[in-house]
Residue frames as qw, qx, qy, qz and C-alpha x, y, z in Angstrom:
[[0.613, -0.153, -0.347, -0.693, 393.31, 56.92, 304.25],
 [0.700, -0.253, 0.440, -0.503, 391.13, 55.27, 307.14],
 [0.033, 0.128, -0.970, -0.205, 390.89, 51.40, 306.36],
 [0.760, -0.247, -0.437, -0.412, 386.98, 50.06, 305.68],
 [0.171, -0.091, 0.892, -0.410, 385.56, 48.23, 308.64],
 [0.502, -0.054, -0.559, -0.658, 383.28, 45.93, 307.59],
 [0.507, -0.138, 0.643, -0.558, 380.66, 43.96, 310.06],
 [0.299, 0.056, -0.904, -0.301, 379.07, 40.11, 309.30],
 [0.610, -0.072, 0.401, -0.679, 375.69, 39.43, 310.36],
 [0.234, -0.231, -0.926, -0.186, 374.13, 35.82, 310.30],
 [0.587, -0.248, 0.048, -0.769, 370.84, 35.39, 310.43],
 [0.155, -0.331, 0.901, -0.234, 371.20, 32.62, 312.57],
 [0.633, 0.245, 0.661, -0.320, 367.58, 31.14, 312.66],
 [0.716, 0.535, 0.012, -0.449, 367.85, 30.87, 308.50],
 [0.082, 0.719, -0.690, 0.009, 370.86, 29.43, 308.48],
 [0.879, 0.226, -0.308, -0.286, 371.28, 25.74, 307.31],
 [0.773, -0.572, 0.268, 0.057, 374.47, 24.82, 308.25],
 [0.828, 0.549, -0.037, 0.105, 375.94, 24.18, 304.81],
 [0.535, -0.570, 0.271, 0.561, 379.44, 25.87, 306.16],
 [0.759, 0.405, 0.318, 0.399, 379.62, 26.90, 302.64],
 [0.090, 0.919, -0.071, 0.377, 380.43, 30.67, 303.62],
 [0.696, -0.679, 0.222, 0.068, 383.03, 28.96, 306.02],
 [0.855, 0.075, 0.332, 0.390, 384.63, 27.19, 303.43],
 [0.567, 0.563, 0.231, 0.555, 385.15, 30.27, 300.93],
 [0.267, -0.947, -0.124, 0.126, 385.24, 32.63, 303.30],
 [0.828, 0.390, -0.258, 0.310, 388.72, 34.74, 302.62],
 [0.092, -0.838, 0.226, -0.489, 389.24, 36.03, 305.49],
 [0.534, 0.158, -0.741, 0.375, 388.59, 33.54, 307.60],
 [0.346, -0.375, 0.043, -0.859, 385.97, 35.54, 309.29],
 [0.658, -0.311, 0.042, -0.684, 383.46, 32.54, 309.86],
 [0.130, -0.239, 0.922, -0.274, 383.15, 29.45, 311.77],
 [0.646, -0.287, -0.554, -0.441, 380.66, 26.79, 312.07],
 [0.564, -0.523, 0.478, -0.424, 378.83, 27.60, 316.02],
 [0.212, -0.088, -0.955, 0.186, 378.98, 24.65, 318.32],
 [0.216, 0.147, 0.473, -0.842, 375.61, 26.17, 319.10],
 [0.153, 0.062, 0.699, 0.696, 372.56, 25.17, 317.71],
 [0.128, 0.042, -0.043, -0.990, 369.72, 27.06, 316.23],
 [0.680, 0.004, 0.370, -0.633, 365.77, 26.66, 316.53],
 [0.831, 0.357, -0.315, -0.288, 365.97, 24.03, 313.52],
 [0.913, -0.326, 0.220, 0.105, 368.67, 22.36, 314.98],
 [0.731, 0.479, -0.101, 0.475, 371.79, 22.87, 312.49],
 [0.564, -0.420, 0.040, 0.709, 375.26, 24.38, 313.69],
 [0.316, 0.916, 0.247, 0.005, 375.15, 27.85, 312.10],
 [0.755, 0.104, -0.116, 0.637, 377.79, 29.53, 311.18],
 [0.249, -0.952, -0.095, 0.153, 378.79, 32.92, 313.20],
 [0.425, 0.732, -0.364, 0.389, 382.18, 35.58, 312.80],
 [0.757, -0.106, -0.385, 0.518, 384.98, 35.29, 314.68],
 [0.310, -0.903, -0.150, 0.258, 385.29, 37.77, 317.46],
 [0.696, -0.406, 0.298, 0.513, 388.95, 38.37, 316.79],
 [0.568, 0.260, 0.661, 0.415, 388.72, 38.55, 313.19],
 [0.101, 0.480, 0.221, -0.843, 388.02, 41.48, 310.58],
 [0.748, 0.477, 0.437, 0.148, 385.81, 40.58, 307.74],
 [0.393, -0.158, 0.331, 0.843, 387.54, 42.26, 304.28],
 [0.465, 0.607, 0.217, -0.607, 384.05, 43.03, 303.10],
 [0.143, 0.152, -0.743, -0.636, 384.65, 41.02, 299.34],
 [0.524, 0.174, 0.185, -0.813, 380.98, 39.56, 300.18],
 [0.154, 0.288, -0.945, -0.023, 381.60, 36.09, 299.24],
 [0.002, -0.253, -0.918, 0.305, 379.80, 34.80, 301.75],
 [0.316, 0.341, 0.131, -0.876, 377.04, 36.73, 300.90],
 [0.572, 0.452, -0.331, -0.600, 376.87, 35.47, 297.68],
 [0.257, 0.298, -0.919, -0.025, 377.31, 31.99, 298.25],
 [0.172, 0.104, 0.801, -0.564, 374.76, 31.53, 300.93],
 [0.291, -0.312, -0.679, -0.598, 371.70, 29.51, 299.34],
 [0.239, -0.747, -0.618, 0.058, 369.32, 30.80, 302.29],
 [0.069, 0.785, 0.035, 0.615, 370.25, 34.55, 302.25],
 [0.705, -0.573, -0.376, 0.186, 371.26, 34.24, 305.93],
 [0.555, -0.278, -0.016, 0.784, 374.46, 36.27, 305.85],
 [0.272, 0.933, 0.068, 0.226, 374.22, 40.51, 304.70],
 [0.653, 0.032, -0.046, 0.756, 377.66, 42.79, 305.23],
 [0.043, -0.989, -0.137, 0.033, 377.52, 46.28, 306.43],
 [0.535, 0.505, -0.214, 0.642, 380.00, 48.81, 306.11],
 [0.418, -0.673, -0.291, 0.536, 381.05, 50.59, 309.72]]
């Protein structure tokens, strides 16, 4: 059976900075940019490299809805 491939979107321009979907993240997926966004905060984007696991954590942690999960 195929493995799930799961994809991490930030909505970057709602995004606070809190890093709390960095912190619990278990993959290890996200990061906190060194970029920053129209408000000024370091959002937090996926690692290129990385493959999320799709447990949606970060989903559910994030107090500005910024982050969603798709399945590929």
């Amino acid at each position: 059976m195929a493995k799930k491939k799961y994809e991490v979107v930030v909505k970057t321009e709602r995004c606070k900075g809190c890093a709390l979907c960095v912190e619990f993240c278990k993959g290890d997926v996200l990061v906190s940019s060194e970029s920053l966004n129209g408000l000024g905060y370091h959002f937090a984007e996926p690692v290129e490299k990385k493959e999320c696991i799709g447990c949606m954590v970060c989903t559910l942690i994030c107090p500005d809805l910024a982050i969603e999960v798709y399945s590929e």
